[in-house]
PDB file of N, CA, C and O in Angstrom:
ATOM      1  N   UNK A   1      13.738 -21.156   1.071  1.00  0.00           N
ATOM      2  CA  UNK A   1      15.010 -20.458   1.068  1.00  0.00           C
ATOM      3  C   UNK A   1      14.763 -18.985   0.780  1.00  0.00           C
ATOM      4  O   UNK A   1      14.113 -18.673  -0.218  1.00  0.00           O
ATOM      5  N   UNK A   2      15.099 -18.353   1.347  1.00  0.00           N
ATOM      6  CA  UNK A   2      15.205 -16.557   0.969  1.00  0.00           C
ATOM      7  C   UNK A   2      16.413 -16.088   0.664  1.00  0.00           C
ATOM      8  O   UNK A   2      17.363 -15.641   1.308  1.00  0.00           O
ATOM      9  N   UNK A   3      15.981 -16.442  -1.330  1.00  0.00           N
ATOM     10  CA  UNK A   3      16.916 -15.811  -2.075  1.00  0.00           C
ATOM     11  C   UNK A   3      16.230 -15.183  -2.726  1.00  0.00           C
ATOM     12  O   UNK A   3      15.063 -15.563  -2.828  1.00  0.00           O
ATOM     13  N   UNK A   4      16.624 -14.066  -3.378  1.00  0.00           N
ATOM     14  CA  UNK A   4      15.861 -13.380  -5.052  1.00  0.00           C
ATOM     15  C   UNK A   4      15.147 -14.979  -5.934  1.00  0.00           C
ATOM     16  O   UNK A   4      13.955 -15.194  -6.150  1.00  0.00           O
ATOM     17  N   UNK A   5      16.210 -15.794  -6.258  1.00  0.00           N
ATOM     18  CA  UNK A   5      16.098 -16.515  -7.155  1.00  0.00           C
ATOM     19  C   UNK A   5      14.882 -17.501  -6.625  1.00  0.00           C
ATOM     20  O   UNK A   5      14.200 -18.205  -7.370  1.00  0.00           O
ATOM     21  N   UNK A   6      14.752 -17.418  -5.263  1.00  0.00           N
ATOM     22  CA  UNK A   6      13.519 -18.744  -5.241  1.00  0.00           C
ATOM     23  C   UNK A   6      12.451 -17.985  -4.806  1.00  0.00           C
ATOM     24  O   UNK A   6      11.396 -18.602  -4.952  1.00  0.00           O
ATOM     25  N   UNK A   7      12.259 -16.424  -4.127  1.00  0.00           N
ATOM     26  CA  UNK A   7      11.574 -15.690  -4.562  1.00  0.00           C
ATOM     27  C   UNK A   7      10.518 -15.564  -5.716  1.00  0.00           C
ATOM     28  O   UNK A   7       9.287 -15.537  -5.681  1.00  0.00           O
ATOM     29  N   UNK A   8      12.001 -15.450  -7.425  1.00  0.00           N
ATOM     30  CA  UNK A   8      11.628 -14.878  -8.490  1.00  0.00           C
ATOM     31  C   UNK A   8      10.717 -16.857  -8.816  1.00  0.00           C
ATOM     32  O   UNK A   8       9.813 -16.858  -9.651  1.00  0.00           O
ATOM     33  N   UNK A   9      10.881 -17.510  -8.494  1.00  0.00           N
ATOM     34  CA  UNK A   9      10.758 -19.180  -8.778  1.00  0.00           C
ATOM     35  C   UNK A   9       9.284 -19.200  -8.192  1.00  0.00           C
ATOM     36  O   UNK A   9       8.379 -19.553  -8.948  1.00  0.00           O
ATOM     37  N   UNK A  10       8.975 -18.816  -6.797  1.00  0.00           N
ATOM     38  CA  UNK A  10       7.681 -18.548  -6.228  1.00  0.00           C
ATOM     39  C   UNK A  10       7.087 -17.438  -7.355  1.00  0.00           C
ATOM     40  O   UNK A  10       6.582 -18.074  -8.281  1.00  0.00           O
ATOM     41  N   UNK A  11       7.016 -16.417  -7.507  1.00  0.00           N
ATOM     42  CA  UNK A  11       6.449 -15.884  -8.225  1.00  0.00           C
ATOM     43  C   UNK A  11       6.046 -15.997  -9.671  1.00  0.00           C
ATOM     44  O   UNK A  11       5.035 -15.438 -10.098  1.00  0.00           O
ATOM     45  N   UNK A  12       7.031 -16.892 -10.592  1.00  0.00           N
ATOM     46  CA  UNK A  12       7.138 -17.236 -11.829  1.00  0.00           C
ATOM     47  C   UNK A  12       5.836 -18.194 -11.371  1.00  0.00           C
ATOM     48  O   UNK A  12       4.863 -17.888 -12.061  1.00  0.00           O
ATOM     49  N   UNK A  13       5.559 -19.154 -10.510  1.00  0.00           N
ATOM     50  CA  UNK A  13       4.355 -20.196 -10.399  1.00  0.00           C
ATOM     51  C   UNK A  13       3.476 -19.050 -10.248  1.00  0.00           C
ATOM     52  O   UNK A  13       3.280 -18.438 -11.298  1.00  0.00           O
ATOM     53  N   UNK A  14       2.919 -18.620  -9.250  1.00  0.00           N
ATOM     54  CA  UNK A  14       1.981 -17.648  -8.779  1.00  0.00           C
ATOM     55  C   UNK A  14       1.271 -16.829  -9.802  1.00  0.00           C
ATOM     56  O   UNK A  14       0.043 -16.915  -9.786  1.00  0.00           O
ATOM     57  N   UNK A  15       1.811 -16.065 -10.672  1.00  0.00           N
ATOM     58  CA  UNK A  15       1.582 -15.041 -11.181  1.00  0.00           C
ATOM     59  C   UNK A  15       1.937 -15.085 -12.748  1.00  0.00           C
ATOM     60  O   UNK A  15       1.577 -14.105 -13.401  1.00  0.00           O
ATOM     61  N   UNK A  16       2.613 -16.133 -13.423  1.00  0.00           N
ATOM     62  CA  UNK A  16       2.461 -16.101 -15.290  1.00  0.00           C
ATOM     63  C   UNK A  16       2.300 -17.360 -14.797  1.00  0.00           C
ATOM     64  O   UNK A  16       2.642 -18.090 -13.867  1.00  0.00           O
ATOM     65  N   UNK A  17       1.310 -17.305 -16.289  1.00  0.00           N
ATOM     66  CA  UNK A  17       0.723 -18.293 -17.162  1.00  0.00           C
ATOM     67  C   UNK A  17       1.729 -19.271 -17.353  1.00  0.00           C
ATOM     68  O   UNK A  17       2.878 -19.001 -17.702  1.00  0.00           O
ATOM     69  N   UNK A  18       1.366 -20.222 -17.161  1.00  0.00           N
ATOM     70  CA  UNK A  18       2.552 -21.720 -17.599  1.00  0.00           C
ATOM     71  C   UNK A  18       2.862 -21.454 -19.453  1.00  0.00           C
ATOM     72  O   UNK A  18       3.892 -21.758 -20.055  1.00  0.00           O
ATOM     73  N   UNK A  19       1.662 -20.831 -20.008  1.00  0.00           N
ATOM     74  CA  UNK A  19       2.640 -20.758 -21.702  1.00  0.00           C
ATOM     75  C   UNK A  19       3.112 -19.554 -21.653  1.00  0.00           C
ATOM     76  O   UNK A  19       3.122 -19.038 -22.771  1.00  0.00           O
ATOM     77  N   UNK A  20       3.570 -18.780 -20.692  1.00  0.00           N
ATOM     78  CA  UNK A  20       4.212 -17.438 -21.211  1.00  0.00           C
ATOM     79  C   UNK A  20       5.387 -17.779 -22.105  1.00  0.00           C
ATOM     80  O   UNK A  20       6.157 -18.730 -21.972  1.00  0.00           O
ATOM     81  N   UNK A  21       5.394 -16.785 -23.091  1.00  0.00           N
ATOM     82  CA  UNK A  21       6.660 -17.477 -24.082  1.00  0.00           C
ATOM     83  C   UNK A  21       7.813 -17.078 -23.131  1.00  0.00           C
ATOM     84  O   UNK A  21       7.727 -16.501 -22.047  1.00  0.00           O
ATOM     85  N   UNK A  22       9.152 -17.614 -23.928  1.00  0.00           N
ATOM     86  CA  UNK A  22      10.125 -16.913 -23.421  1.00  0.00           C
ATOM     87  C   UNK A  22      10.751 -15.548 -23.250  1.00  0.00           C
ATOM     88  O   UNK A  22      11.278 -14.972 -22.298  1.00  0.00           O
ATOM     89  N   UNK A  23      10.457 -15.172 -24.766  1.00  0.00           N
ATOM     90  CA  UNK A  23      11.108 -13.755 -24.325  1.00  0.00           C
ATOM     91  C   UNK A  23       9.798 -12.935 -23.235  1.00  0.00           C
ATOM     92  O   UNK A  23      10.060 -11.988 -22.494  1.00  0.00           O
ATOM     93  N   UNK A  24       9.245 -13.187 -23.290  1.00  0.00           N
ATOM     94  CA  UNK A  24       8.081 -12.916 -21.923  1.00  0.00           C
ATOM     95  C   UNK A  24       8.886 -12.827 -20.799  1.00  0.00           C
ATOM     96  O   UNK A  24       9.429 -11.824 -20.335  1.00  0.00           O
ATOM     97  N   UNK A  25       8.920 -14.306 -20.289  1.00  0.00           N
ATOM     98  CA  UNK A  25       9.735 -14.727 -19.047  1.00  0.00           C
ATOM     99  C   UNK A  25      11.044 -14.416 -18.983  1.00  0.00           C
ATOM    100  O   UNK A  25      11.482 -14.868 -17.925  1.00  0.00           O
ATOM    101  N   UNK A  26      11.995 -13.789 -19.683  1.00  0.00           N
ATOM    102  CA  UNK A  26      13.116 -13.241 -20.011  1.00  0.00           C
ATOM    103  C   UNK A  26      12.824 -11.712 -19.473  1.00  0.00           C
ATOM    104  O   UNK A  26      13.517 -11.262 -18.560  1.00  0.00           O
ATOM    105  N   UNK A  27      11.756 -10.918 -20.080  1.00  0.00           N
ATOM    106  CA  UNK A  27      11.450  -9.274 -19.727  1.00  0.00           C
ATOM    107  C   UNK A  27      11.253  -9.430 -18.383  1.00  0.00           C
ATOM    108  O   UNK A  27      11.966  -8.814 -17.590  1.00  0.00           O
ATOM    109  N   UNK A  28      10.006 -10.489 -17.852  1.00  0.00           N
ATOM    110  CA  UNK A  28       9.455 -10.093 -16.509  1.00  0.00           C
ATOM    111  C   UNK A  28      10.663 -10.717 -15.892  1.00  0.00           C
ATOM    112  O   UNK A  28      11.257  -9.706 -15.518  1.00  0.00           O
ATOM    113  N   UNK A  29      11.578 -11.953 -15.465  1.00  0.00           N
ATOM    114  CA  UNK A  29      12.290 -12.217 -14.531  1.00  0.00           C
ATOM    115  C   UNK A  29      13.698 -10.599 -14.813  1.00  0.00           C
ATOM    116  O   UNK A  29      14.647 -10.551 -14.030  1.00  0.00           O
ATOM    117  N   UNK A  30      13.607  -9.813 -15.626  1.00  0.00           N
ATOM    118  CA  UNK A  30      15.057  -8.816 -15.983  1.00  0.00           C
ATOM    119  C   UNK A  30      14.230  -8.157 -14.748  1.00  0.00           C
ATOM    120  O   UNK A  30      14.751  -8.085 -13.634  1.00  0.00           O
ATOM    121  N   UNK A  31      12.819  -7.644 -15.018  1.00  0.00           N
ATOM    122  CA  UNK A  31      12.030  -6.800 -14.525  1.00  0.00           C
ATOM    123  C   UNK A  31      12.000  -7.470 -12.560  1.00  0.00           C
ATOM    124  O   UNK A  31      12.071  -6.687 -11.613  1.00  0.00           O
ATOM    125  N   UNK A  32      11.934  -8.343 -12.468  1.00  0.00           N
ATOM    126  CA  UNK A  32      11.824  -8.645 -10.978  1.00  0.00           C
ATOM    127  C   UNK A  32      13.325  -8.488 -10.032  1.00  0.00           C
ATOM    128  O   UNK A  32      13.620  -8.139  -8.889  1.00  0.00           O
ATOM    129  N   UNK A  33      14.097  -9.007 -11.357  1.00  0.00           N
ATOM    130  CA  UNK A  33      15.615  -8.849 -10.489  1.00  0.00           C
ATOM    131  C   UNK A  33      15.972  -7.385 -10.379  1.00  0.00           C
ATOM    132  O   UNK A  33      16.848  -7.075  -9.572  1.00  0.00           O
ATOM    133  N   UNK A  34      15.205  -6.168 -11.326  1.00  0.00           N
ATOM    134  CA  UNK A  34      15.780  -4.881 -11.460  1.00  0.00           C
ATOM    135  C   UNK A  34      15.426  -4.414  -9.762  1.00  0.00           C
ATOM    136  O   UNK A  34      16.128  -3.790  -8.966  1.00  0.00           O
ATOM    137  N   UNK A  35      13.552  -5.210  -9.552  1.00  0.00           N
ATOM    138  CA  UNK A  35      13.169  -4.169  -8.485  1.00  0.00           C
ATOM    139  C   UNK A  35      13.843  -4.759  -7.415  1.00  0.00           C
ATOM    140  O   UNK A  35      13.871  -4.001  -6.445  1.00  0.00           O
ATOM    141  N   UNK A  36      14.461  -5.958  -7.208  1.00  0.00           N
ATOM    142  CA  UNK A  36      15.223  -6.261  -6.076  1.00  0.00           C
ATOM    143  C   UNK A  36      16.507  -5.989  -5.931  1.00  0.00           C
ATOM    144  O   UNK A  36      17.211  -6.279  -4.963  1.00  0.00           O
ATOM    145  N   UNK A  37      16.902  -5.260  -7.191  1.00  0.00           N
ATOM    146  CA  UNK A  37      18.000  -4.208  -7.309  1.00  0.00           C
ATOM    147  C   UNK A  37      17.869  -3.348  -6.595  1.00  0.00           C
ATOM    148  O   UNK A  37      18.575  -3.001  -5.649  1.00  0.00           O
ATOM    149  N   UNK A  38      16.920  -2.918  -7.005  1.00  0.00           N
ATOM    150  CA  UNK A  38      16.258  -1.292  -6.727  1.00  0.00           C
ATOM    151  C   UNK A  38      16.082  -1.016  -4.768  1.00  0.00           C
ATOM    152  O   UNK A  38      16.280  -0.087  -3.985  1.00  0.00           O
ATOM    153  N   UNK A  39      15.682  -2.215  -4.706  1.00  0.00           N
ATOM    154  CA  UNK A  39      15.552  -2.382  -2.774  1.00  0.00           C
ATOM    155  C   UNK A  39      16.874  -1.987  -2.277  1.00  0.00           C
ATOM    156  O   UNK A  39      17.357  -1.051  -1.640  1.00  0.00           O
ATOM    157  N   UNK A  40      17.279  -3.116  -2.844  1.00  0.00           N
ATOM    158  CA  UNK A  40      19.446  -3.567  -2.338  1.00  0.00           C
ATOM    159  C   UNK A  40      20.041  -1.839  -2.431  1.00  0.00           C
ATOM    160  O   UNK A  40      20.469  -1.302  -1.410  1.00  0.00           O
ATOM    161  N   UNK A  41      20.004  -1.190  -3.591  1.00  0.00           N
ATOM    162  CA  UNK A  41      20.156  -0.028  -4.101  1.00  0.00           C
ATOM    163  C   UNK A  41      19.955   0.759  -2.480  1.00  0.00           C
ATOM    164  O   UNK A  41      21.004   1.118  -1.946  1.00  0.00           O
ATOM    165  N   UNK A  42      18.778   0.991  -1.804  1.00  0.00           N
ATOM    166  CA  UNK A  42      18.542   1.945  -1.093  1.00  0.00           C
ATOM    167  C   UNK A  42      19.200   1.376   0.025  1.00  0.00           C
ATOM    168  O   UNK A  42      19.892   2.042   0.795  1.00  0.00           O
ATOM    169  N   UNK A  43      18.961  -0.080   0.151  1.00  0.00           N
ATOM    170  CA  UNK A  43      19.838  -0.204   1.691  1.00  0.00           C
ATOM    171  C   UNK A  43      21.065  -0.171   2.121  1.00  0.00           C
ATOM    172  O   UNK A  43      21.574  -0.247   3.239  1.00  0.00           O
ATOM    173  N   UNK A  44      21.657   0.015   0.546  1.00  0.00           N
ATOM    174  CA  UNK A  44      23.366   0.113   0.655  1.00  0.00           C
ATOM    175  C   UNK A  44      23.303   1.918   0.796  1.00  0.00           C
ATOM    176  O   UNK A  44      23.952   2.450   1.696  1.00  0.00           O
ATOM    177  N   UNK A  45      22.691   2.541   0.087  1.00  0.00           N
ATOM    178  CA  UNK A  45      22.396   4.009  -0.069  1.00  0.00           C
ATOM    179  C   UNK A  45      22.506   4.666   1.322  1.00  0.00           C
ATOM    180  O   UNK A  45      23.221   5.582   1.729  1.00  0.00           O
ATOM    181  N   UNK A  46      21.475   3.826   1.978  1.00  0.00           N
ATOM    182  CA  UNK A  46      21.076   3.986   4.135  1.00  0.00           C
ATOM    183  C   UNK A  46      22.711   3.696   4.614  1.00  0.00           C
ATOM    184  O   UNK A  46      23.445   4.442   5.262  1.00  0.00           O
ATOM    185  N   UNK A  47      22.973   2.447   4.098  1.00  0.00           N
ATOM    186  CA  UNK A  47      24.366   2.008   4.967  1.00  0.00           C
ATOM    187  C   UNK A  47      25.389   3.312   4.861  1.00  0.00           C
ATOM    188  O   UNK A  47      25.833   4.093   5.702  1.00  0.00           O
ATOM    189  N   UNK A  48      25.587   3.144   3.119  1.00  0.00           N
ATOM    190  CA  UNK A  48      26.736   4.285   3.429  1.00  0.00           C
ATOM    191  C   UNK A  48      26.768   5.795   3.970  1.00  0.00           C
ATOM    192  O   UNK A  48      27.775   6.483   4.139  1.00  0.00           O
ATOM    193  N   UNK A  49      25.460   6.141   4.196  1.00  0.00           N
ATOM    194  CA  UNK A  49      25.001   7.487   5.051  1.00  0.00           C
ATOM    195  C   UNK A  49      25.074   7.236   5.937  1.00  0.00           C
ATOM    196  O   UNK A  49      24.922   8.233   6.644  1.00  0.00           O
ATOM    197  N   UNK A  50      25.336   5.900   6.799  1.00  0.00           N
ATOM    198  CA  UNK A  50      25.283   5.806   7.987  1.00  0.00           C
ATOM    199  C   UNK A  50      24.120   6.732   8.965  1.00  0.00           C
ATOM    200  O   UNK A  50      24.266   7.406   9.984  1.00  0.00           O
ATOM    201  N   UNK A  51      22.790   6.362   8.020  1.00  0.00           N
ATOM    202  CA  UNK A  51      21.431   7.063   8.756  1.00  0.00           C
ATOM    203  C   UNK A  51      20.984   6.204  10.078  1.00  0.00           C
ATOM    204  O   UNK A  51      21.230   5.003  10.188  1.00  0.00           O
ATOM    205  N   UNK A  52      20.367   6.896  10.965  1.00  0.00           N
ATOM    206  CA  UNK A  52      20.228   6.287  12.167  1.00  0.00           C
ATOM    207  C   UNK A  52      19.145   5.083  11.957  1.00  0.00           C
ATOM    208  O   UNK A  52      18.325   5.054  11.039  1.00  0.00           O
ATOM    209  N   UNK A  53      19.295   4.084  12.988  1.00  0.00           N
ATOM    210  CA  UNK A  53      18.059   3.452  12.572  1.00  0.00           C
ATOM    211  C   UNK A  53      16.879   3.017  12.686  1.00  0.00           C
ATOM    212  O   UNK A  53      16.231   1.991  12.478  1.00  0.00           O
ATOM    213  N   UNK A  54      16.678   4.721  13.317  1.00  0.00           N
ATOM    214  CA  UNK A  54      15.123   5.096  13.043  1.00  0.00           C
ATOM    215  C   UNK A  54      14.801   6.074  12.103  1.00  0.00           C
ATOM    216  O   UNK A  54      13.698   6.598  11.949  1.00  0.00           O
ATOM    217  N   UNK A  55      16.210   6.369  11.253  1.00  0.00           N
ATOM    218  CA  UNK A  55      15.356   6.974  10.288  1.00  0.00           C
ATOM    219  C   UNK A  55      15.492   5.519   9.246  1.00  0.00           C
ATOM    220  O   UNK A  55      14.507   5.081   8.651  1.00  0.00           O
ATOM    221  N   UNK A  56      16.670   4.969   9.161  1.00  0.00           N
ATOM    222  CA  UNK A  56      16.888   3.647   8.371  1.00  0.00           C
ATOM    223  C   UNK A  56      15.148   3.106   8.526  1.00  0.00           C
ATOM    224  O   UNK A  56      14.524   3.024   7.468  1.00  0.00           O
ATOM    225  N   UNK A  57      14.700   2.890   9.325  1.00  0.00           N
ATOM    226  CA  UNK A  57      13.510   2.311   9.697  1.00  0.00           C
ATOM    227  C   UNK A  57      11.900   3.392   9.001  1.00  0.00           C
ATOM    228  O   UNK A  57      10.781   2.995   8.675  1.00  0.00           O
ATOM    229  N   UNK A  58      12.362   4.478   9.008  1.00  0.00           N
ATOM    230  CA  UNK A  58      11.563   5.436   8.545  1.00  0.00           C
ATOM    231  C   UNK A  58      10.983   5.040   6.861  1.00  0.00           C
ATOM    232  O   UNK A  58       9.866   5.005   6.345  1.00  0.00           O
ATOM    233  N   UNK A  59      12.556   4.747   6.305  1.00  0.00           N
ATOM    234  CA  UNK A  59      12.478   4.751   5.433  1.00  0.00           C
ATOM    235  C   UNK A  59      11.831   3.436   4.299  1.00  0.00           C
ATOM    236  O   UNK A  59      11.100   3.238   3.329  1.00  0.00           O
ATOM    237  N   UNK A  60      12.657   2.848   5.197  1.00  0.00           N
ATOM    238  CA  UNK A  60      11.950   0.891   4.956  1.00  0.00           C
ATOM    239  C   UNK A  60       9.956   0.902   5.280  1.00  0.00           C
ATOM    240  O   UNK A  60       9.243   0.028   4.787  1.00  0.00           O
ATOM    241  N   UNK A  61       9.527   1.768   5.949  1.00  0.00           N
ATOM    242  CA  UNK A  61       8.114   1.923   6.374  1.00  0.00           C
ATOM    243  C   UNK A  61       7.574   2.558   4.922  1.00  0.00           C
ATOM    244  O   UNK A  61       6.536   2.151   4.401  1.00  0.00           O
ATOM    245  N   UNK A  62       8.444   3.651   4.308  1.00  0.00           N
ATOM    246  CA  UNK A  62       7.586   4.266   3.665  1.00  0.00           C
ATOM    247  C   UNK A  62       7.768   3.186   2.612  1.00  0.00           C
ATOM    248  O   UNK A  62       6.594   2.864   2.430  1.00  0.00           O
ATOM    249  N   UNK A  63       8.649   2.256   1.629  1.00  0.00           N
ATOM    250  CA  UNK A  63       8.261   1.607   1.271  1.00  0.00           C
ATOM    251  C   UNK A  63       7.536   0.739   1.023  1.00  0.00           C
ATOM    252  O   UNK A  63       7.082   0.443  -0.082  1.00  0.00           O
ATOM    253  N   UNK A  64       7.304   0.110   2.293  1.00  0.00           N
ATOM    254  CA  UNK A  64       6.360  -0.978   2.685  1.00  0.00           C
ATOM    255  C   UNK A  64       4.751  -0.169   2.204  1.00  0.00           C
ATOM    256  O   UNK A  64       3.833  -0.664   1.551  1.00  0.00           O
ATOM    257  N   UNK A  65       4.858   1.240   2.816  1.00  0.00           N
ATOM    258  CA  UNK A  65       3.954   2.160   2.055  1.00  0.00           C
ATOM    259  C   UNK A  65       3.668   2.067   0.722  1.00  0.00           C
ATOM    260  O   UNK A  65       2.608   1.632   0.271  1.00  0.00           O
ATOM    261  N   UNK A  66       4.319   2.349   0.273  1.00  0.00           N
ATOM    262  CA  UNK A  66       4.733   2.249  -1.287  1.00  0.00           C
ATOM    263  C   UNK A  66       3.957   1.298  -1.935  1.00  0.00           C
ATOM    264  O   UNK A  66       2.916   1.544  -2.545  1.00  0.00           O
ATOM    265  N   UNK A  67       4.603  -0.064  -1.763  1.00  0.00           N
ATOM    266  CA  UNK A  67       4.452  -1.232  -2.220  1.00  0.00           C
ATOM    267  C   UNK A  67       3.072  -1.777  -1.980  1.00  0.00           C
ATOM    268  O   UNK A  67       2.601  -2.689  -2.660  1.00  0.00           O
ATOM    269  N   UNK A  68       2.430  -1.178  -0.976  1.00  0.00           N
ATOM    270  CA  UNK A  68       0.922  -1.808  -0.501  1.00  0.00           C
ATOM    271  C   UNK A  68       0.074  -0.986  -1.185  1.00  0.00           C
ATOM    272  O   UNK A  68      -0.831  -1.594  -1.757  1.00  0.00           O
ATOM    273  N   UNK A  69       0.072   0.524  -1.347  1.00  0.00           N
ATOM    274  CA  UNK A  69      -0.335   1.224  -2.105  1.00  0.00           C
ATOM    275  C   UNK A  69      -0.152   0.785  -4.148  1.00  0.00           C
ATOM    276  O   UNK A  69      -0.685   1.252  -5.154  1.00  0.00           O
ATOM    277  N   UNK A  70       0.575   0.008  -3.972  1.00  0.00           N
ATOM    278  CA  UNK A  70       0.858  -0.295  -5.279  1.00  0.00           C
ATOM    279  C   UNK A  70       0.139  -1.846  -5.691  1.00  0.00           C
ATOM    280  O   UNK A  70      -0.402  -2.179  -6.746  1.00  0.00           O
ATOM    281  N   UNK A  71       0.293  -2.389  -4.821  1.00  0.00           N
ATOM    282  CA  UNK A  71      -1.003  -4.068  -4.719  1.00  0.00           C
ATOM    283  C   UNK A  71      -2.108  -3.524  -4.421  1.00  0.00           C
ATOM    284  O   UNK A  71      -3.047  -4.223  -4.804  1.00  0.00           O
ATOM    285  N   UNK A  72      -2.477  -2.421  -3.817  1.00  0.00           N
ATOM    286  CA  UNK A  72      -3.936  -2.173  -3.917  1.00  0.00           C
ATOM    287  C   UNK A  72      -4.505  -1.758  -5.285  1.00  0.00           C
ATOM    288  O   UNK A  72      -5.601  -2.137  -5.699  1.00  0.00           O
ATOM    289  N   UNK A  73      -3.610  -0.894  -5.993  1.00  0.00           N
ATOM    290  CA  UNK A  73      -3.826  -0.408  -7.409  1.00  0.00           C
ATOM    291  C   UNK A  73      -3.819  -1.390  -8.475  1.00  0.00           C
ATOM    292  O   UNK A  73      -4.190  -1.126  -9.618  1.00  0.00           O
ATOM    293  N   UNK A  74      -3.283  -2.829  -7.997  1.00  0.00           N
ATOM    294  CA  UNK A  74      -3.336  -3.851  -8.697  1.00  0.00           C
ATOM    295  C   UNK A  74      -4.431  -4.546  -9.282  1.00  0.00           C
ATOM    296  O   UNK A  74      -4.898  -4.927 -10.356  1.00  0.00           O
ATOM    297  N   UNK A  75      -4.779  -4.506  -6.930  1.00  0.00           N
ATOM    298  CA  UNK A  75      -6.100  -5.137  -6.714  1.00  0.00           C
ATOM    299  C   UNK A  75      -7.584  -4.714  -7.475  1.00  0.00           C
ATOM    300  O   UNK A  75      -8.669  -5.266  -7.657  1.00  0.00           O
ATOM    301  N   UNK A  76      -6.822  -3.111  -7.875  1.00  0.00           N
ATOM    302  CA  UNK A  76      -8.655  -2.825  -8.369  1.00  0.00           C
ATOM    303  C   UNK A  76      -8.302  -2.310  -9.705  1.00  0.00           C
ATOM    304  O   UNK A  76      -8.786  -1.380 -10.351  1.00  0.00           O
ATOM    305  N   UNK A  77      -7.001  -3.426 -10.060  1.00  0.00           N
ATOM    306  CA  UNK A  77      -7.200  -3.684 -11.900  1.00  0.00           C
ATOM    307  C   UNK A  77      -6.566  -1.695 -12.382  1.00  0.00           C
ATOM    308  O   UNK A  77      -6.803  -1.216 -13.491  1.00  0.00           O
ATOM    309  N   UNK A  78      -5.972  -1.083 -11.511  1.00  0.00           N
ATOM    310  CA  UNK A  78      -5.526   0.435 -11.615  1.00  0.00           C
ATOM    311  C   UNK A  78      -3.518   0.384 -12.183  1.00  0.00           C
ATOM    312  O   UNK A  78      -2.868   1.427 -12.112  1.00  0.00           O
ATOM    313  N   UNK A  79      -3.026  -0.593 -12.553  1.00  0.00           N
ATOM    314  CA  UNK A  79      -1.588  -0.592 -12.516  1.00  0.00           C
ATOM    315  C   UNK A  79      -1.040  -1.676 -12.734  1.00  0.00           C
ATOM    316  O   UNK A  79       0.188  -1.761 -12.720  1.00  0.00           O
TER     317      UNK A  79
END
């Protein structure tokens, strides 16, 4: 299903420890729903500018930028 919530459900397996305490899993799931805030945030931002959508598309690229640049910094233990 592609929701946030089975998303944040895939990732809760993937990525913490089965004993993370709670208030743990309380910070990181606040922290996962903020950045899928943070997405929603820009595409309503695009909508109501009514930006074309190739720049709409411009912009979704540089994220994707973003975000890969940011798993690479992961990858080598940098973030």
């Amino acid at each position: 299903m592609n929701t946030i919530q089975s998303k944040w459900d895939d990732f809760r397996i993937r990525a913490i420890h089965p004993k993370a305490g709670d208030n743990q899993l309380i910070e990181i799931r606040r922290a996962f729903f903020a950045g899928a805030a943070a997405i929603m945030g820009i595409h309503k931002d695009l909508a109501e500018r009514n930006v074309s959508d190739q720049a709409a598309c411009a912009v979704v690229a540089g994220l994707c930028d973003e975000l890969n640049a940011f798993a690479a910094q992961v990858g080598r233990h940098r973030a």
